[in-house]
N, C-alpha and C positions, 0 to 999 in steps of 0.2 A: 704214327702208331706208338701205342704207350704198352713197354713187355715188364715183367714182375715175376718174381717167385715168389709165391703163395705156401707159407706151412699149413697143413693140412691136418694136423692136431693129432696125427696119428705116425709121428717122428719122421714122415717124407715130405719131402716139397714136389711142387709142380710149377710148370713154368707158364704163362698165364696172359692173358690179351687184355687191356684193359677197352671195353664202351660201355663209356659214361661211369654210373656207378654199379658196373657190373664188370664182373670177372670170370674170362674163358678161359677153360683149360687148354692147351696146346698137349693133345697127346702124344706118347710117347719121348716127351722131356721133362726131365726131372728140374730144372731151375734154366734161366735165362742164358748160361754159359754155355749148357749143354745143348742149346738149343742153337745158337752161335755157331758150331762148329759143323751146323746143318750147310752145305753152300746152298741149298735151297730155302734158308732160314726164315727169311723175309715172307715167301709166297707161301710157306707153309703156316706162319702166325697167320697169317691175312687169311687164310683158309679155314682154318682151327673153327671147329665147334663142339667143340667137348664140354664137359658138365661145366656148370656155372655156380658162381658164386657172389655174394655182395661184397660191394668192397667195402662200403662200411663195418667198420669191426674187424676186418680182412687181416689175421697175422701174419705180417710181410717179411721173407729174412730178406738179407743181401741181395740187390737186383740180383749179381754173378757171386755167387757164394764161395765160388771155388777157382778165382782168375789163377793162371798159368804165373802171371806176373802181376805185380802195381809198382807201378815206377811213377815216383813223384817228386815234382819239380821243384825244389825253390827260390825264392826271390822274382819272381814272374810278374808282380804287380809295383809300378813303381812306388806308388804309397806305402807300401809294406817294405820294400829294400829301402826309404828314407827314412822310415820311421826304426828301423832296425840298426841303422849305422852306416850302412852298406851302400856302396857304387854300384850301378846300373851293370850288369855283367855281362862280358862278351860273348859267352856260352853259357847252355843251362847248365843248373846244380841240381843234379842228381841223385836221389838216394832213393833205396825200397822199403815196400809192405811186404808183409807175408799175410798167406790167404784167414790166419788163423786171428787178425787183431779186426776182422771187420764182422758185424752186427748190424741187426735189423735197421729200417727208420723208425722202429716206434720203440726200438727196446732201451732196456735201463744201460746206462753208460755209468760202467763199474769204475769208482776213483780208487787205484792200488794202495795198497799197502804200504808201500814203499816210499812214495811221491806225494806230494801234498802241492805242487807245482803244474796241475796240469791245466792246460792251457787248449783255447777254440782257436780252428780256423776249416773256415770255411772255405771251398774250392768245388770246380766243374772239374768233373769225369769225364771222362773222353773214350769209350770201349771199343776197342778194335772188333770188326766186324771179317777182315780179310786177310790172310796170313800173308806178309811181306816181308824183304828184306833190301835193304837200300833202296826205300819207296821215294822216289821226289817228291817236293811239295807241290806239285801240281797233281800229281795222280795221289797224294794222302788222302782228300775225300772220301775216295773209292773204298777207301781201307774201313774206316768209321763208320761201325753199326749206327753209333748214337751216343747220349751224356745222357749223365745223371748227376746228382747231388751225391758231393762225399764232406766231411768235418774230418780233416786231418791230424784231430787229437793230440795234442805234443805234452809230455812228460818233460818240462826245460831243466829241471835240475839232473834229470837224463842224460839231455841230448847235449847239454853244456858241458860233461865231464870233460870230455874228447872233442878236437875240429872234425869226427864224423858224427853225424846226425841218425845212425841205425836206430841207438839205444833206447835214445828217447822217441819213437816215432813211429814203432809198432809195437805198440804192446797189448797183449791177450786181450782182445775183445774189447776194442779203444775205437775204431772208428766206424760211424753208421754211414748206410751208405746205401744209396736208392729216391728213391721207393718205386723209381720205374725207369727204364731206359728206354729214352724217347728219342725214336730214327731222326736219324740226321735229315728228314727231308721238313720233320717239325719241327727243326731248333737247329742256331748256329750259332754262337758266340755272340754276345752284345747285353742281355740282357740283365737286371741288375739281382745282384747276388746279399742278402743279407743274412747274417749271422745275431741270435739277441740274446741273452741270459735273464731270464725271470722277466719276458717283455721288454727288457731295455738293450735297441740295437747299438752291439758293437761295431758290427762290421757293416757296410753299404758301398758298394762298388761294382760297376756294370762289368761285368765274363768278358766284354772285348775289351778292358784295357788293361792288354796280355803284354808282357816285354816279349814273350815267345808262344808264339799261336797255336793252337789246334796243329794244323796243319806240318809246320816248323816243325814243332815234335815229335811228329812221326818220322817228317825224313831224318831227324838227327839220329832220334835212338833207334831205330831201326838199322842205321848204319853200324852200329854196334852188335846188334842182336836182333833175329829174327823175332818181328808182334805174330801173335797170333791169336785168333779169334778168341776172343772171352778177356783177352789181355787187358789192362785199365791203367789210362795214364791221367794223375791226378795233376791238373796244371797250376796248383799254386794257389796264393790265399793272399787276398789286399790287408791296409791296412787296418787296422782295430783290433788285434791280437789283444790279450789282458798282460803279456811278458812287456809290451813296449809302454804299458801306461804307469803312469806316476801318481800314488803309487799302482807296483803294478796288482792287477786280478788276475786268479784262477777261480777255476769251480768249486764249488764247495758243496758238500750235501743238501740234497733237496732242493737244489735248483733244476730248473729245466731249461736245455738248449735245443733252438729251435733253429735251423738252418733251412734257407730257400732262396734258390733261382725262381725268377719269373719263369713258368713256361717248362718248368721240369718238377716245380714239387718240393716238397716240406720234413724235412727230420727234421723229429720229437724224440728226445731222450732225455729222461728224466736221469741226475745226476743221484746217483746211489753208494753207498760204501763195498768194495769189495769182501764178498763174505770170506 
């Protein structure tokens, strides 16, 4: 089952079923998050038959517009900690988003003011579907609504001031992220992930070759802090960043980046100047 939030042009969203190229409303949920915290969530999408929409032309915000958390991991793919400098890591690297830096899959990705550094990477979402706390890796499944597609947007001359990684890493309406969260019973980790800029891919590397899995990561950060439903753990981004090429690239005006998983879906964001 593929779930959306759908803007409705009339400054609310609704949360949204996708068959085919057609789109049901789930009433009584205003976006995908709030729909999550149904413990009947599941049976209720699967029931849903409220008004309908095409999805062609469909303005999609943020699958969870409003997670509780985003906790995102990095160094997770070994091509990307070699090409970075970095040893294989005995535990994950942690830092956050805030709910306020993430953006449609089709909307414009504002380059700040400030930065002129900013940098792609592409990563699988992972949306907690069941509130846990010190969840094993053997019962994390249970926890996992589903993934989606997110581009972890990095600001490096940010995130390099300091050895912590906040500054550069969430910034106002920097990372797209969607365009549907597909149940865990349609997607698992393996499939291959690319990132491209003006058609030419940077990044290409299959979602299972994880240093630290799906799964791993629930029961780690869980152990720390209650997931709870609508929550999003961003697992990380292989190699092809524009900071590790020589020389290096970032975005620049009027380009478009295009991020996709097999099997979960495509952001499109045209690279624009912040007004």
């Amino acid at each position: 089952m593929r779930l959306l939030t759908l803007r409705t042009g009339t400054g609310t969203t609704k949360a949204v079923r996708q068959d085919g190229d057609t789109l049901t409303e789930i009433d009584g949920f205003a976006d995908v998050g709030e729909l999550l915290k149904d413990a009947s969530w599941e049976a209720t999408a699967k029931a849903a038959n409220g008004a309908t929409h095409a999805l062609d032309g469909a303005d999609l915000a943020a699958v969870v517009p409003f997670p509780g958390k985003i906790i995102c991991v990095g160094h997770n793919y070994r091509n990307h900690i070699k090409e970075m400098g970095r040893e294989i890591p005995e535990y994950p690297t942690l830092f956050a988003k805030y709910q306020e830096s993430l953006i449609g899959p089709n909307d414009d990705l504002a380059l700040p003011q400030e930065s002129d550094t900013v940098d792609w990477e592409a990563e699988l979402a992972v949306v907690i579907g069941k509130k846990g706390r010190r969840i094993s890796e053997a019962d994390a499944p249970a926890h996992i609504a589903g993934y989606a597609v997110l581009n972890d947007v990095s600001m490096r001359d940010y995130q390099f001031r300091t050895i912590q990684w906040l500054q550069g890493k969430t910034w106002e309406k920097s990372t797209p992220f969607g365009p549907a969260l597909v149940t865990k019973d349609e997607f698992s980790a393996g499939p291959m992930m690319t990132s491209a800029v003006d058609g030419e891919v940077q990044q290409q590397t299959p979602t299972g070759d994880l240093v630290f899995t799906p799964e791993f990561l629930i029961s780690y950060i869980s152990t720390i802090i209650t997931l709870n439903p609508g929550d999003v753990i961003a697992t990380g981004t292989p190699g092809g960043v524009g900071h590790a090429q020589d020389p290096k690239r970032y975005l620049q005006e009027g380009q478009v980046l295009v991020t996709t998983i097999e099997g979960l879906g495509q952001l499109k964001n045209r690279v624009v100047k912040e007004a």
